[in-house]
C-alpha positions in Angstrom: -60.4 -42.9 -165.9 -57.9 -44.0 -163.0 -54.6 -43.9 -164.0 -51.7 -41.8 -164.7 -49.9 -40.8 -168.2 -46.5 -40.9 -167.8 -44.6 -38.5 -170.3 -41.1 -37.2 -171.1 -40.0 -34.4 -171.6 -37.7 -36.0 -174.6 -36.6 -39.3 -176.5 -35.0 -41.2 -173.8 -36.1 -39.2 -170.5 -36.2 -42.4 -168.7 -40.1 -42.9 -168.7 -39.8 -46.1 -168.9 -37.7 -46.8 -166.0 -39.8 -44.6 -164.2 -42.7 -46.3 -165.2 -41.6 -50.0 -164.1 -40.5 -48.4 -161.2 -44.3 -46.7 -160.4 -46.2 -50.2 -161.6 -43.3 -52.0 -158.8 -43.8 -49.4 -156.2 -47.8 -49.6 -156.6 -48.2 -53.5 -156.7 -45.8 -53.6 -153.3 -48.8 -51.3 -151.5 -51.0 -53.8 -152.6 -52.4 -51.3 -155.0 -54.0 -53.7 -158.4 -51.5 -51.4 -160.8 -50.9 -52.3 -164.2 -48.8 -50.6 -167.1 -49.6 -49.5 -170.9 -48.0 -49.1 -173.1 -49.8 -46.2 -175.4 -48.0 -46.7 -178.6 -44.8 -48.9 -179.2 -42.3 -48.8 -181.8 -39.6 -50.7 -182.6 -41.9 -53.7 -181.5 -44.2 -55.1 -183.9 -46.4 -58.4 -183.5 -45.3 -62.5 -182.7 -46.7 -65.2 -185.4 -49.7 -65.4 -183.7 -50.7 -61.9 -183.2 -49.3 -61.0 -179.8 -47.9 -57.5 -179.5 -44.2 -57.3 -179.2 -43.1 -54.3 -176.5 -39.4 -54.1 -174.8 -41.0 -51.3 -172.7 -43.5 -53.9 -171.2 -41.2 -56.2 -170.3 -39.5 -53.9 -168.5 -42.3 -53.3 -166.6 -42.8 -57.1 -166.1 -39.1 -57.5 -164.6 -39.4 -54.8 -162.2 -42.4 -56.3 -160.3 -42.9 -60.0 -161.6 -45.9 -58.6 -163.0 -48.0 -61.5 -165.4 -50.7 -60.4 -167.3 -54.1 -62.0 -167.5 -54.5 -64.2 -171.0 -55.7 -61.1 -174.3 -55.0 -58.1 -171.5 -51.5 -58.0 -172.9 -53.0 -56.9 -176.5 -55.0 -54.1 -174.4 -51.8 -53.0 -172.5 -50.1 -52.6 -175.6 -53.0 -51.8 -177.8 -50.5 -50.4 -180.5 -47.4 -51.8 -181.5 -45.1 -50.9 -185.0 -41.6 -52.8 -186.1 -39.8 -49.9 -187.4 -38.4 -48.2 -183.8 -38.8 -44.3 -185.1 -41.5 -42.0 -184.5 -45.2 -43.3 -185.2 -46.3 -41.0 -187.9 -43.2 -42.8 -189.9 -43.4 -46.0 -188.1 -47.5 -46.3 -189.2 -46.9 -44.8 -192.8 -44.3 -47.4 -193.4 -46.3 -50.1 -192.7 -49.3 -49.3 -194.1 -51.6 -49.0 -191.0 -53.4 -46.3 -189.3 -52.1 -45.0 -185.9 -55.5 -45.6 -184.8 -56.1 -43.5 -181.4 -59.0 -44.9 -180.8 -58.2 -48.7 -179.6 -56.3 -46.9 -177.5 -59.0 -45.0 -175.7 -61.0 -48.7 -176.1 -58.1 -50.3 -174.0 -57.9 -48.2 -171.3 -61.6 -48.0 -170.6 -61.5 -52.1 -170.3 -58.6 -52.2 -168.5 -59.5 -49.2 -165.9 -62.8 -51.7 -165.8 -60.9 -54.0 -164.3 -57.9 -52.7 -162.2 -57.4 -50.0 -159.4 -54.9 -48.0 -161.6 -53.2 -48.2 -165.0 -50.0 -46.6 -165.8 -49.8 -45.8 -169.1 -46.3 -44.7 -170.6 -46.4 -42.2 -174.3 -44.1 -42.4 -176.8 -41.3 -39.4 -177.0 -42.3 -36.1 -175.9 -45.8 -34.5 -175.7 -45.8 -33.2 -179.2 -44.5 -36.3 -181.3 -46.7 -37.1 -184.2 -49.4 -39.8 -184.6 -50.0 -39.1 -188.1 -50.0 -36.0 -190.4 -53.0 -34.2 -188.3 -52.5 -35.0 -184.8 -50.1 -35.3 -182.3 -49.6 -37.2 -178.9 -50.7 -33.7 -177.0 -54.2 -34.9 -178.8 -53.9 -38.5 -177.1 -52.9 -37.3 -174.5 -55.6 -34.8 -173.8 -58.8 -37.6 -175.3 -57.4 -40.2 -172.4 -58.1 -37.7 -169.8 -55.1 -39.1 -167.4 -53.5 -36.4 -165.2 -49.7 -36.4 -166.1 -46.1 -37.4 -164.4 -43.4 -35.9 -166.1 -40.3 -37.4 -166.4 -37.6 -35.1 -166.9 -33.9 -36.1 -168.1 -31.8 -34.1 -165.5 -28.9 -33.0 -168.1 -27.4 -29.4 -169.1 -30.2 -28.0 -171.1 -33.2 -29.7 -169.3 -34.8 -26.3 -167.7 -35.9 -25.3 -171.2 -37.7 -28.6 -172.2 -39.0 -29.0 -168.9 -40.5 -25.9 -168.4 -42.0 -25.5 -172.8 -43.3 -28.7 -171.4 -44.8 -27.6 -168.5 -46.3 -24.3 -170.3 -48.0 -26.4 -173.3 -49.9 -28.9 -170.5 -50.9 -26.6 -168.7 -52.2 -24.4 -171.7 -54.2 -27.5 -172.6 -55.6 -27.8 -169.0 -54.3 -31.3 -168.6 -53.5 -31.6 -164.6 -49.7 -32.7 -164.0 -49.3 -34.4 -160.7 -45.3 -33.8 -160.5 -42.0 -34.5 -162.1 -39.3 -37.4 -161.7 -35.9 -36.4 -162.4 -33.7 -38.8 -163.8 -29.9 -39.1 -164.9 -29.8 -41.9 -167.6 -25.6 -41.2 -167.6 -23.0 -41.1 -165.0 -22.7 -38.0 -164.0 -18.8 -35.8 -164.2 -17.8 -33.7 -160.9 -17.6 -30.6 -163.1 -21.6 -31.6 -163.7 -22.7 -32.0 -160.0 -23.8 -28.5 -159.5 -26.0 -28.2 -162.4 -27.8 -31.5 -161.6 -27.8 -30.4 -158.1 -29.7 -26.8 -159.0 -32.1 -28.3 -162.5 -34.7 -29.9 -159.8 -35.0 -27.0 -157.6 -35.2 -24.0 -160.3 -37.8 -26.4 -162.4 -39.6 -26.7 -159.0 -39.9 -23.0 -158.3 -40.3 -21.2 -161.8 -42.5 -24.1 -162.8 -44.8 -24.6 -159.6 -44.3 -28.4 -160.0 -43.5 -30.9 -157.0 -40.7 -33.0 -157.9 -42.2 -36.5 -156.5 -38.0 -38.0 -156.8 -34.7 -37.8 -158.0 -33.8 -40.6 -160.0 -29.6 -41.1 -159.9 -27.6 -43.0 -162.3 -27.3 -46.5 -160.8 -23.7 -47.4 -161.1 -23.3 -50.9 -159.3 -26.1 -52.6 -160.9 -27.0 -54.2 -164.1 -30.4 -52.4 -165.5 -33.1 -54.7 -165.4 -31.7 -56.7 -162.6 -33.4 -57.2 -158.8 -30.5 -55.5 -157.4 -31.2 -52.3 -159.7 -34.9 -52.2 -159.1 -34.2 -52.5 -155.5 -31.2 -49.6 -155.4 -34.5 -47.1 -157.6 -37.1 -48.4 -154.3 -34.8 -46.0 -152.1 -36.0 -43.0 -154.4 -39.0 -44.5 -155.1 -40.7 -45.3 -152.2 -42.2 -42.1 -151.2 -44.0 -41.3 -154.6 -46.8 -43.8 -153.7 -47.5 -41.4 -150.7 -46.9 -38.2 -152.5 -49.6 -39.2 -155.3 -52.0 -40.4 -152.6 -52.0 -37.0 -151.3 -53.0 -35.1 -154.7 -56.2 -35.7 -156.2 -54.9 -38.9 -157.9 -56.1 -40.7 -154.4 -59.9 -40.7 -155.4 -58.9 -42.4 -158.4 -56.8 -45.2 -156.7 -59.9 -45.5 -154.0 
């Protein structure tokens, strides 16, 4: 498969900022990227079957992108109303979590596209159902991993479990994005200053950026996506040089 899985440490790590921003910073080297959405909650379907996704229009504001006619049911090939985890989300609405037209959905759309970036759902252990777990998902997909880690007091620990548990499962991890999802206090600067370095050396990991807090500019807006491109626009090179550049070829 060619594509990267883009997980979080957490709920609300930022992975799907970091996402948009990957899909934007792809499609500007000409690179045919397109996002996935694994599993989305909180979304649901339209009156006529079309899946409903906030995360993927995220991704379509950051870089214009416009899906091709039914691809959008393969990009989000799983979509629940009730916005909590999907073992719940499923069980509540009476449908199966059903892994596999996920694995049918990136096969077509690898098929047809240089790179999908496919974003999970919480952190690498939240349930599907009462058997399995995103890890399992995770692992049947095949995708080698960017972990996006929420740069806050208390991150070092998650990152690094994180870490431990992938590599225990032998799924490759290309590198980490730090993020700050806050503004940060003075008293905190140190701290956020030191998490991307001790992460990098205890857990072997390159971090590919460092995502700040974007103070001047609304989320979602041109102006923000274009204040991330500064930080953003070396992690196009830095994948190309790990073994994720025979899968772009």
């Amino acid at each position: 498969m060619n594509g990267f899985f883009v997980a979080g440490t957490d709920t609300d790590a930022g992975k799907t900022i970091v996402t948009a921003a990957l899909v934007r910073q792809m499609r500007m080297q000409g690179i045919d990227a397109v996002p996935m959405k694994v599993i989305q909650t909180g979304g649901g379907f339209t009156h006529d079957g079309s899946p409903i996704s906030p995360d993927f229009e995220v991704y379509c504001s950051a870089s214009s992108f416009i899906w091709n006619g039914d691809e959008k049911k393969d990009m989000i090939p799983l979509s629940f109303c009730s916005p909590c985890s999907p073992h719940m989300a499923s069980r509540m609405e009476g449908r199966a979590c059903d892994t596999g037209l996920v694995l049918a959905a990136l096969k077509r759309l690898c098929a047809k596209h240089n790179l999908v970036i496919a974003e999970g759902t919480g952190g690498i252990n939240v349930p599907l159902s009462g058997t399995i777990t995103s890890l399992d998902l995770i692992k049947e997909m095949g995708l080698p991993i960017i972990l996006v880690i929420r740069n806050v007091l208390g991150c070092i620990n998650h990152a690094l479990n994180t870490i431990q548990v992938l590599r225990l499962h032998k799924i490759p991890i290309l590198g980490a994005v730090m993020t700050e999802t806050s503004p940060s206090q003075d008293c905190d600067t140190f701290i956020l200053e030191d998490n991307p370095e001790i992460i990098r050396m205890i857990g072997d990991l390159p971090i590919l950026a460092n995502l700040p807090f974007i103070k001047k500019a609304q989320p979602g807006t041109e102006s923000f996506w274009s204040a991330l491109d500064v930080y953003m626009s070396g992690i196009v090179e830095a994948l190309l040089k790990t073994e994720a550049k025979t899968a772009i070829d």
